[in-house]
N, C-alpha and C positions, 0 to 999 in steps of 0.2 A: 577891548578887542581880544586879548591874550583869553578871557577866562571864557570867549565866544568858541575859541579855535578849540580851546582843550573842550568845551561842551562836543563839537559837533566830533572829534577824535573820537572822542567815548561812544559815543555814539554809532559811529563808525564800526569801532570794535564790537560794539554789543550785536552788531548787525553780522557780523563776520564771524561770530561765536554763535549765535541762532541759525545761521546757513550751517554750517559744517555739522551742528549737533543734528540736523534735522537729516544731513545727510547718514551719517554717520549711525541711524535709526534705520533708514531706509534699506540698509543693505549691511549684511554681516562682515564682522569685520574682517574672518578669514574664511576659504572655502578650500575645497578637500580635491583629490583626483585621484581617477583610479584607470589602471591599465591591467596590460595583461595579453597571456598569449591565447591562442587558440587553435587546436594540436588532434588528428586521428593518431592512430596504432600506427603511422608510417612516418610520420612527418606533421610538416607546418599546414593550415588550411588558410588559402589568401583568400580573402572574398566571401567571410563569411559577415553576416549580420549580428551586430552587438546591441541591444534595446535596453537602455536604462530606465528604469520607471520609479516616482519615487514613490512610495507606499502611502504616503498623504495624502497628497494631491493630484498624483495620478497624472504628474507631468512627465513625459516620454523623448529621453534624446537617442539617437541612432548613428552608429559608427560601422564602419566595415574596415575589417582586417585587411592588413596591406600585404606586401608580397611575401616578408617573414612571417604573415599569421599574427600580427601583435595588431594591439586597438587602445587607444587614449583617449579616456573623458577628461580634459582640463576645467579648473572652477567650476567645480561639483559643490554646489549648495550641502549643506552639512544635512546626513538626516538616515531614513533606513530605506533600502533601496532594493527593487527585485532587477536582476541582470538575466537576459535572455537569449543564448546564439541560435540562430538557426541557419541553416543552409541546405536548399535540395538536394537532396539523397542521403542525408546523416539524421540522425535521431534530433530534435530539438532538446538542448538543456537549458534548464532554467535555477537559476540559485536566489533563494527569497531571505529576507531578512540581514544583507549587505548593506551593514553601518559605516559610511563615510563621514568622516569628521572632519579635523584641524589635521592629519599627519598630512607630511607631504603628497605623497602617492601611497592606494594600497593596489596590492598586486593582488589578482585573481587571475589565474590558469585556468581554462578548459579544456578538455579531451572530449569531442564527438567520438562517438559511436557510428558505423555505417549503418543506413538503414536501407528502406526500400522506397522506389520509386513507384510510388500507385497511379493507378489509368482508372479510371471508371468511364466504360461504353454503355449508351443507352441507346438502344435501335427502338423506333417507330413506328409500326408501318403492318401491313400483313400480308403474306403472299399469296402466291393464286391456291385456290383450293385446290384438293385433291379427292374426289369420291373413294371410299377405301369401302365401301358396300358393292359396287358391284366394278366388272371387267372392263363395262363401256366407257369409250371415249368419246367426248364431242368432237363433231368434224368442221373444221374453222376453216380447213381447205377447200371448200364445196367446189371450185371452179377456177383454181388461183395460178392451174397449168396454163388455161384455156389462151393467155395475151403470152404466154412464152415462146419467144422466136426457136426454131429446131434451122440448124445448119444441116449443112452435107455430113452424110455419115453418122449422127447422131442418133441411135434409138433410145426413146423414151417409150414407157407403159406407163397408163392412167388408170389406176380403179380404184371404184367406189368405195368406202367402209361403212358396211352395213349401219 
């Protein structure tokens, strides 16, 4: 019975050392972060968009600057990464080849640029023609006085165009 218990113990264990290795495969065993501010020629910008992409696999996370302009990826998989801010009315910048490893946090800064806000208007449509050949007018009026009430006192004149 003793040499039963110490069987199924070992056993035990060998089960508890093939979980943890199998985990311990599955997922790295340290990961990286990265912050940072984000900053025009006057000051902090809050609210702008931060896009982490990683260059691999073309997984994509997204943060927005808080009200100092500052932004945190925590447990950042190790690897080389494109960082992207943008925000309406500033220039978009983008920084490519952002190697995140084992340090604790790395720091990247940005400074927007102001740019411009673009409208693009597309009208459809045609308006009434205009004869530019000759003087005449069409007459749309032909009769349009004729149902109009005339009070006391009021002169009106009607005529024709040729």
């Amino acid at each position: 019975m003793f040499v039963r218990s110490i069987v199924v113990v070992v056993c035990a264990l060998a089960c508890v050392a093939a979980a943890s290795a199998q985990t311990s495969q599955a997922a790295p065993p340290y990961r990286g972060a990265l912050r940072g501010a984000v900053r025009d020629p006057l000051g902090v910008i809050p609210g702008a968009e931060v896009t982490l992409i990683h260059e691999s696999t073309r997984a994509e996370h997204s943060a927005m600057t808080n009200e100092a302009g500052e932004y945190t990826f925590k447990s950042v998989l190790p690897g080389t990464y494109t960082v992207c801010v943008s925000l309406p009315g500033f220039h978009t910048e983008e920084r490519k080849n952002v190697r995140i490893g084992a340090q604790p946090s790395l720091v990247l800064d940005f400074t927007l640029e102001l740019g411009t806000i673009s409208q693009q208007l597309t009208v459809a449509g045609e308006g009434p023609l205009i004869e530019l050949e000759s003087a005449t007018q069409p007459s749309s009026l032909d009769h349009a006085v004729d149902d109009a009430s005339v009070g006391p006192g009021s002169h009106v004149t009607c005529s024709e165009v040729p």
